[in-house]
C-alpha positions as CSV (number, residue, x, y, z in Angstrom):
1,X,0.0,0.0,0.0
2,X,1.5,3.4,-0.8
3,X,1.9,6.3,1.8
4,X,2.2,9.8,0.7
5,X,4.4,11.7,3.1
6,X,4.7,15.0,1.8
7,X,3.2,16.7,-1.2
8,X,4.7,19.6,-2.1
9,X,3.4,22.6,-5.0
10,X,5.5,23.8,-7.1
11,X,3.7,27.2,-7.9
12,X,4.5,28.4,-11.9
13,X,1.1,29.2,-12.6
14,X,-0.4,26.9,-15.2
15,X,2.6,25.1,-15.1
16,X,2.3,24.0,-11.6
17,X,2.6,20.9,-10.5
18,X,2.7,18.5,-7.6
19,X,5.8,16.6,-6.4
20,X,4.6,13.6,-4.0
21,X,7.1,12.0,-1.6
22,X,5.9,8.5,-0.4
23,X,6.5,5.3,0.3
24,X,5.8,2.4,-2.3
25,X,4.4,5.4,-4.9
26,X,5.2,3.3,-7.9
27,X,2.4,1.0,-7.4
28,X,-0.5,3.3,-7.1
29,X,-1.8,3.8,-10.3
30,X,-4.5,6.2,-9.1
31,X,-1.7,8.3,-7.9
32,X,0.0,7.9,-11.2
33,X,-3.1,8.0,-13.5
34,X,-4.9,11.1,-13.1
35,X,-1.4,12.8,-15.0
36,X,-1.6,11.1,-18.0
37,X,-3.8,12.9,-19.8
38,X,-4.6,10.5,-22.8
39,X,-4.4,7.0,-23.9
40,X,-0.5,6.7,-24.9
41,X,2.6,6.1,-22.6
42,X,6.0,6.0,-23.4
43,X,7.9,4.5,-20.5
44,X,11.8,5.8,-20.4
45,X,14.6,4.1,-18.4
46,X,17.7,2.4,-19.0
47,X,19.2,-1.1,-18.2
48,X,19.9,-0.9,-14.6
49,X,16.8,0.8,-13.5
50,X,14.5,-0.9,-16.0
51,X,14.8,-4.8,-14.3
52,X,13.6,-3.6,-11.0
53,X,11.1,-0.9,-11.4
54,X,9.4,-0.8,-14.6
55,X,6.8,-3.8,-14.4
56,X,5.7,-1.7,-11.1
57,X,5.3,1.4,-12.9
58,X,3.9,-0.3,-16.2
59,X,1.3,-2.1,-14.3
60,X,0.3,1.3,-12.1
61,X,-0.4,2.8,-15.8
62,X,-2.9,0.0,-16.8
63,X,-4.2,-1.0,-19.9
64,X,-3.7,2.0,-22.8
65,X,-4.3,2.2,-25.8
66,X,-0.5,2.4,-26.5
67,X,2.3,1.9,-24.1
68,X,6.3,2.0,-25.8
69,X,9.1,1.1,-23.6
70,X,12.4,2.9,-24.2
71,X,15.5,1.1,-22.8
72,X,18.5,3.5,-22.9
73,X,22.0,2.6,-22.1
74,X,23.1,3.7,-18.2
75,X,25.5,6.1,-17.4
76,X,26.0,10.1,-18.3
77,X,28.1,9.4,-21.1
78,X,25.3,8.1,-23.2
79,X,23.4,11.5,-22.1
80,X,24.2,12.9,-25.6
81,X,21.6,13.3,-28.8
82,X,22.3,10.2,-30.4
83,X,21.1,9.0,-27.2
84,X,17.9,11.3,-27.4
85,X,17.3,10.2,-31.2
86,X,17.0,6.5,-29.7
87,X,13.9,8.0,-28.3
88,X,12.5,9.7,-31.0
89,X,13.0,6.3,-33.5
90,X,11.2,4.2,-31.1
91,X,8.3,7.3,-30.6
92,X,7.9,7.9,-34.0
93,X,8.2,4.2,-35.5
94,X,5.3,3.3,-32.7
95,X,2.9,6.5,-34.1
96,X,2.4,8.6,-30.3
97,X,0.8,11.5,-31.2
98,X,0.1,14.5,-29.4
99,X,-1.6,13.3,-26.0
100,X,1.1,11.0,-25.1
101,X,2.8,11.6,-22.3
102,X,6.6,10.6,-21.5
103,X,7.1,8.9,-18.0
104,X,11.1,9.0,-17.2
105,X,11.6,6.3,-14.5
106,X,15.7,6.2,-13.6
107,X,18.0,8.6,-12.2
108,X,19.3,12.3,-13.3
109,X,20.5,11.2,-17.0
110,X,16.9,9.3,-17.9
111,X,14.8,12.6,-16.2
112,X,16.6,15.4,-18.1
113,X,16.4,13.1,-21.5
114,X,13.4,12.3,-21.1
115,X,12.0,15.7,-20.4
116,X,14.1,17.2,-23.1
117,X,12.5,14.5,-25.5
118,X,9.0,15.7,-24.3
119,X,9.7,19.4,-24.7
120,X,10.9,18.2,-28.4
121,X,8.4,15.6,-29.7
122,X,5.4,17.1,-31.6
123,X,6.9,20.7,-29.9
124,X,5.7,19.4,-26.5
125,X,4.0,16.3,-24.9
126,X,3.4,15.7,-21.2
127,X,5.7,14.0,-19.4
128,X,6.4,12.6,-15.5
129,X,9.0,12.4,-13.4
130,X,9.8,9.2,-11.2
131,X,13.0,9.6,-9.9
132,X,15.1,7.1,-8.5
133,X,18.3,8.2,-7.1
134,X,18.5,10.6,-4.2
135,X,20.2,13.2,-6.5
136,X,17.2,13.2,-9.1
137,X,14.9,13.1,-6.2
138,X,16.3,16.2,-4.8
139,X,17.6,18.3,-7.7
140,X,16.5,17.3,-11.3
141,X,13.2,16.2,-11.3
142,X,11.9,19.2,-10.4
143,X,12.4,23.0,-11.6
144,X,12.3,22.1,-15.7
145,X,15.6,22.0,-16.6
146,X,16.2,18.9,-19.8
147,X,19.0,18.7,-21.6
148,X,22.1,16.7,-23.2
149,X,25.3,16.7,-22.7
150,X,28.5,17.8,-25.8
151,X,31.8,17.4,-26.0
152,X,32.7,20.9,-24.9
153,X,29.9,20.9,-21.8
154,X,27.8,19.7,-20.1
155,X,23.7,20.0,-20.0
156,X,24.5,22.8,-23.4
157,X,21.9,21.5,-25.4
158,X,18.7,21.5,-23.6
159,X,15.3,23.2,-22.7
160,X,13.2,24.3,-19.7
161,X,10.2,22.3,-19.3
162,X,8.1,21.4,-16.5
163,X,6.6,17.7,-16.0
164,X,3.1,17.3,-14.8
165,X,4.2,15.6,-11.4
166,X,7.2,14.0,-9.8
167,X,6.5,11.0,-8.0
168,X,9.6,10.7,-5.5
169,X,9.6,6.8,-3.8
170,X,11.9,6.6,-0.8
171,X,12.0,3.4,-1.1
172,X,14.3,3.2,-4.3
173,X,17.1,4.3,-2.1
174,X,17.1,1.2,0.0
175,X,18.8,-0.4,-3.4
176,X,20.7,2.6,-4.4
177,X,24.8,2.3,-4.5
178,X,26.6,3.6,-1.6
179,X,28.4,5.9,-3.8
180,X,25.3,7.5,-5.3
181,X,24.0,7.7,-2.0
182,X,26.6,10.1,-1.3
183,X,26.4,11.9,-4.4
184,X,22.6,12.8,-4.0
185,X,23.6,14.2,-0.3
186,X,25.9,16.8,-1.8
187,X,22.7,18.2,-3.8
188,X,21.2,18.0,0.0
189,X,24.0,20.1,1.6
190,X,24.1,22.6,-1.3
191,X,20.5,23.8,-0.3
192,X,21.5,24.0,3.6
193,X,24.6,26.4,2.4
194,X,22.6,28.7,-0.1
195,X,19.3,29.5,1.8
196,X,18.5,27.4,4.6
197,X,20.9,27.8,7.9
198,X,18.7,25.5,10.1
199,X,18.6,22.7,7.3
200,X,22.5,22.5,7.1
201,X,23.0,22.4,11.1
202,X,20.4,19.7,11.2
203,X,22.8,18.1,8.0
204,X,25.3,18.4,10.5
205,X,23.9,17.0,13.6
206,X,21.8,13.8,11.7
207,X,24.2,13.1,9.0
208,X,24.9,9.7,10.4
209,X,21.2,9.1,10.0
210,X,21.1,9.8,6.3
211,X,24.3,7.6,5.6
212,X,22.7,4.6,7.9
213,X,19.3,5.5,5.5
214,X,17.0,6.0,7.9
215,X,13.8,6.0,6.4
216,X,12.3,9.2,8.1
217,X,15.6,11.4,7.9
218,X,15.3,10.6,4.4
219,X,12.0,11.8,3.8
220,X,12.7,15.1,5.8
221,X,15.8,15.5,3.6
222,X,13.9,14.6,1.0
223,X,11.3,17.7,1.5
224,X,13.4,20.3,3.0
225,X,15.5,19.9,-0.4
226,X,12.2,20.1,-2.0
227,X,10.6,22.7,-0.6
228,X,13.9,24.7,-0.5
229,X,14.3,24.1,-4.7
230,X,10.4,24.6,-5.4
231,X,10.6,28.3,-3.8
232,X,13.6,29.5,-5.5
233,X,12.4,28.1,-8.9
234,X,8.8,29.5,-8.5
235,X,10.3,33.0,-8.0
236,X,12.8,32.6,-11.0
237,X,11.7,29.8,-13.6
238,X,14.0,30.3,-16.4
239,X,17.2,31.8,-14.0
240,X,17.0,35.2,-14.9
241,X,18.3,36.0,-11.6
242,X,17.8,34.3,-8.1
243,X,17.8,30.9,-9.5
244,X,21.7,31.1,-10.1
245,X,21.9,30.3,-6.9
246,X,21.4,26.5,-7.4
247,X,24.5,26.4,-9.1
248,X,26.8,26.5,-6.4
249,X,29.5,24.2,-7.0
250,X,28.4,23.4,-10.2
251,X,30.8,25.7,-12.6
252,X,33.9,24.4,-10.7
253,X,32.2,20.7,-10.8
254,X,30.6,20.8,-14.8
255,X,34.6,21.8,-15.5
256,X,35.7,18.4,-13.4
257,X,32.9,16.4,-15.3
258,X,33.9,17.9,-19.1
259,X,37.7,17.0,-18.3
260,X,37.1,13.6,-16.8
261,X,34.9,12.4,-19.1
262,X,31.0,12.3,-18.3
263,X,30.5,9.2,-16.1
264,X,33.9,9.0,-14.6
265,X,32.8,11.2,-11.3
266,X,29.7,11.0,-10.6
267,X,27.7,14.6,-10.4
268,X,27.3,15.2,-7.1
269,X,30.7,14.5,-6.6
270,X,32.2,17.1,-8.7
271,X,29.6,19.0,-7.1
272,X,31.2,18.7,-3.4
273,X,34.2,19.5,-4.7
274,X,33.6,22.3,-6.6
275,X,31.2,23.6,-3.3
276,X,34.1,23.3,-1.1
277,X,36.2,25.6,-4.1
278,X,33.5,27.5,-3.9
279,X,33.8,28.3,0.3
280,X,37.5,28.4,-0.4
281,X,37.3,31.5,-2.4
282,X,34.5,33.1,-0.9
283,X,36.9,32.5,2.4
284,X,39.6,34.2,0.6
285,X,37.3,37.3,-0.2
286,X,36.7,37.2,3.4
287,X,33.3,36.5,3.7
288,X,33.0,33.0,5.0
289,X,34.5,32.2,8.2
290,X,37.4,29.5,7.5
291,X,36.4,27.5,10.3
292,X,33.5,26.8,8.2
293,X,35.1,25.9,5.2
294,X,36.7,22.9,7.4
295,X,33.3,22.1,8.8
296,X,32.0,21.8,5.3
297,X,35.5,19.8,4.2
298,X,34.9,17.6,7.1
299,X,31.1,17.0,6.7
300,X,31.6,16.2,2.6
301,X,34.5,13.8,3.8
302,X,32.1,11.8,6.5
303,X,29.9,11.6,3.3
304,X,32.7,9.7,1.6
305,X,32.7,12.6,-1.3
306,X,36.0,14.6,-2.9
307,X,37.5,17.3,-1.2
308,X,39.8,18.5,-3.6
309,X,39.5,18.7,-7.5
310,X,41.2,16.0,-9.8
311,X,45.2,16.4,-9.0
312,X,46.2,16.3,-12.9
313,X,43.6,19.0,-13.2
314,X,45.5,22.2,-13.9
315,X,43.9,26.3,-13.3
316,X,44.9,26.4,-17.0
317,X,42.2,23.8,-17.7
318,X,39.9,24.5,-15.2
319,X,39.6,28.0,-16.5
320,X,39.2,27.3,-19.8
321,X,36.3,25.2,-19.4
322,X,34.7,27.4,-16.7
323,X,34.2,30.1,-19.8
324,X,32.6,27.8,-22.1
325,X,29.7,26.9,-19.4
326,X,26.2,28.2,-20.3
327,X,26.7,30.5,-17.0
328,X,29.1,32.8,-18.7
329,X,26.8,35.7,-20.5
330,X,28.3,38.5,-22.5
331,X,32.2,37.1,-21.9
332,X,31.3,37.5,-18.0
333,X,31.8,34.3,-16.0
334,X,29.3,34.2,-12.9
335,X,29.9,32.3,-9.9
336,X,27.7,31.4,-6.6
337,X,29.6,32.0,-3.5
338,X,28.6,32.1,-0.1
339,X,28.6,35.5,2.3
340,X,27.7,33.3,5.1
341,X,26.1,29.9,5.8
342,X,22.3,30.5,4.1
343,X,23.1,32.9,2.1
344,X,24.5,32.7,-1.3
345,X,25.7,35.6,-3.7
346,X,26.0,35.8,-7.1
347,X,29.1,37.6,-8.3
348,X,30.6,38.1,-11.9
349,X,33.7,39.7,-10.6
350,X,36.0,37.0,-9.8
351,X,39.2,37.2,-11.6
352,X,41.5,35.2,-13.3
353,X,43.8,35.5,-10.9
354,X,41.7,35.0,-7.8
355,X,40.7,31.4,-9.9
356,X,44.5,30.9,-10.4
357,X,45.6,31.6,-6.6
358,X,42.7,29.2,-5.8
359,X,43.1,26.2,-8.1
360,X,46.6,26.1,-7.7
């Protein structure tokens, strides 16, 4: 039987939607059924996810008049648009018209393909998120933003576009890897450090809980993250502004992702370590105290995550892929740093020297 812990709104006007956080969500088709507006499905996951969750989620959609599985390859190197024409063959050869809806059922890679795909096909179809990873969960499946990856960066090619619902089931992370365990906290902690003081001391205080997955510290992460994400994105959809703030972390750790390889670190790692760059040099600027910058290098360590960027990683390199990200506009390169704990800033000033001195 499912239990619905939390349901959260995200407020965008007509594009609002609900994001339910619950126990067992995958089986209740009621839950699932009144968003799909007509009488075709296409399923998306890929080849790890697929074997344990999609009979659940295919039998909570019932009988349709059309339901297409799409079975993508796992991993964020496939998150490219060969990858996304896999979806479109299998759409179009099947004949989905314009009342299908897409339902992505995997982790970050599979949400923001799948979404893109929707915002594509026919110029828009419905789609829903069911995330299964704690990072999806708390960061990609809601707020809109689809896309594929390129060669020269990440998430370049993409689109905003809202689902009709996310459908967030705590108990996927009972089967979920250690290490992506970890990776989905560093999404957790980002929201304490940008706008929500209380939230990152309670990070601090129950982390143990978290990492032992306890199921109701989960769910409490689970919707302070939420909540915390929803706000921010329904006063700033298409990050015109406030929004920016999500991204701390992520121009240092989209850099460590490009050079890698996609797949090689995982994104919420290069998201701890570029969050703990980020403290560094708003430390330097003398904003952040530096006993908190070894708090947070303690706290992302406990969580078994990077502290430190790749070591064959040079500024050089760093810098130069830092000004090809989709957050440099008009040959300006804006970062989010932090002026305390809770309170993030958004600053276009930082030099090359500062990012030298820092990455050295």
């Amino acid at each position: 039987m499912s239990v619905v812990m939390h349901t959260l709104h995200v407020d965008l006007d007509e594009r609002s939607y609900p994001v339910y956080i619950g126990r067992d969500l995958f089986d209740d088709s009621s839950l699932l059924g009144k968003h799909i507006a007509g009488a075709q499905v296409v399923l998306v996951s890929n080849d790890t996810v697929a074997p344990v969750y999609l009979d659940r989620v295919r039998a909570a959609v019932g009988e349709r008049q059309l339901i297409t599985e799409v079975i993508l390859p796992d991993g964020e190197q496939f998150k490219t648009l060969d990858t996304l024409a896999q979806i479109f063959d299998q759409v179009m050869a099947d004949r989905h018209n314009r009342s299908t809806t897409f339902i992505a059922v995997g982790g970050g890679v599979i949400g923001d393909i799948t979404g893109f795909a929707a915002a594509c096909y026919q110029r828009g179809v419905h789609f829903i998120q069911i995330p299964t990873t704690l990072l999806a969960q708390v960061d990609s499946s809601v707020g809109g933003k689809t896309a594929v990856n390129h060669p020269l960066g990440k998430n370049m090619i993409g689109a905003f576009y809202q689902p009709q619902a996310v459908l967030i089931d705590t108990q996927t992370l009972h089967t979920l890897p250690a290490r992506e365990l970890s990776a989905g906290l560093a999404e957790v902690v980002k929201y304490g450090l940008i706008c929500d003081e209380p939230f990152y001391r309670w990070l601090q205080a129950d982390m143990p809980k978290l990492l032992a997955r306890e199921e109701s510290a989960l769910a409490e992460a689970i919707e302070r993250s939420c909540a915390n994400k929803a706000r921010v994105v329904a006063a700033d959809e298409r990050e015109a502004g406030l929004r920016a703030i999500l991204n701390l972390g992520h121009t240092f750790g989209h850099a460590i992702e490009t050079a890698q390889g996609y797949g090689s670190w995982l994104h919420g790692e290069a998201v701890a370590a570029g969050m703990l760059l980020a403290a560094q040099l708003s430390a330097n600027r003398g904003w952040l105290a530096a006993e908190e910058v070894g708090a947070l290098q303690r706290l992302l360590a406990s969580m078994q995550l990077p502290v430190e960027p790749p070591a064959a990683m040079s500024p050089e390199t760093f810098i130069d892929l830092m000004g090809r990200d989709k957050k440099v506009i008009d040959g300006r390169l804006r970062l989010v740093l932090l002026r305390a704990i809770g309170e993030a800033a958004i600053v276009d000033d930082v030099s090359e020297d500062e990012l030298s001195t820092l990455l050295r």
